[in-house]
N, C-alpha and C positions, 0 to 999 in steps of 0.2 A: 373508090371514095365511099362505094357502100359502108364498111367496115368501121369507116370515119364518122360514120352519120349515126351511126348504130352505138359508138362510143360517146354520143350525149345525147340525154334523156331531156324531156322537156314536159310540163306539166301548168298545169292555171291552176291561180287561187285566188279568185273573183279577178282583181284589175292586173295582177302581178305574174308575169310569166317566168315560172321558178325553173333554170337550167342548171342541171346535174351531167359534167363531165366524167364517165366511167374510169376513167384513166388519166394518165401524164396530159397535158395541153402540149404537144409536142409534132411535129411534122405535119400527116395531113389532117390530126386530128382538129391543129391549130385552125386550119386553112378551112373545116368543117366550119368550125363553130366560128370563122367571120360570116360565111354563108347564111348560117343559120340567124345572125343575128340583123344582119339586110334584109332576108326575108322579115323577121319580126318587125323590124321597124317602119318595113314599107306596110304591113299589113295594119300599122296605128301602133303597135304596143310599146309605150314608153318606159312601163315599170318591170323592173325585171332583178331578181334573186338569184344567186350563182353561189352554188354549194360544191366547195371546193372539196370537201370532205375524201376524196378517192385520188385528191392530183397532189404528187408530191415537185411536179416539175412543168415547169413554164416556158415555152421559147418565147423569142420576140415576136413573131408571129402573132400569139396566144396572148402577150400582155398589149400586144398593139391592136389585138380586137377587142379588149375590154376598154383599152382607155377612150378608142376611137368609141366604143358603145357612152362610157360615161360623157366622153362629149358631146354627143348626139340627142342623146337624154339629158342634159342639166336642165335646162331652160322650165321642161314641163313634164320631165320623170322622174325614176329615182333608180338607181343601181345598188344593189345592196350584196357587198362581197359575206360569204360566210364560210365556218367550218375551215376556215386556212390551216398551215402546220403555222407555225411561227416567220418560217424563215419567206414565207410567201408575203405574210400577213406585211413583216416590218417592210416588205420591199414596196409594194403597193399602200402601204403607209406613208412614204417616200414622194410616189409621185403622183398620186390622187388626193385632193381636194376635198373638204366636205363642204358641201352647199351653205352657204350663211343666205339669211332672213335680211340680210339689208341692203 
């Protein structure tokens, strides 16, 4: 699972924990980044940036850790998808929500 953990990068920028997937979201890399995102959230961090820029492929695994993240965070974060290819973008267009003010 070393290998897995190593294939996503994570970094701060003041309140916003910016996570960069090296590769596909696929097998165990998926199963990494729910870990990693439990840890984050248990340690307080709400806000959080996901640079898709390197993933052309997503299992259910890997989009059931992001939605379960945006669920986790609505209330009092913010999730901010970036760098998608298209065909990611329209699919996660689909089944996330954008926060409304009312």
């Amino acid at each position: 699972m070393n290998n897995s953990i190593e294939s996503i990068k994570i970094s701060n920028d003041e309140d916003t924990v910016i996570v960069f997937p090296q590769k596909n979201l696929i097998g165990d890399v998926s199963l990494s980044l729910c870990q990693i995102f439990d840890d984050l959230i248990s340690s307080g961090n709400l806000n959080f940036k996901l640079d898709f820029s390197k993933v052309n492929k997503i299992d259910s695994i890997g989009i059931g850790a992001i939605v379960l993240l945006n669920r986790k965070t609505f209330q009092k974060g913010k999730v901010s998808l970036e760098k998608m290819n298209s065909k990611i973008k329209k699919f996660f267009s689909l089944i996330l929500t954008e926060k409304s003010n009312t």
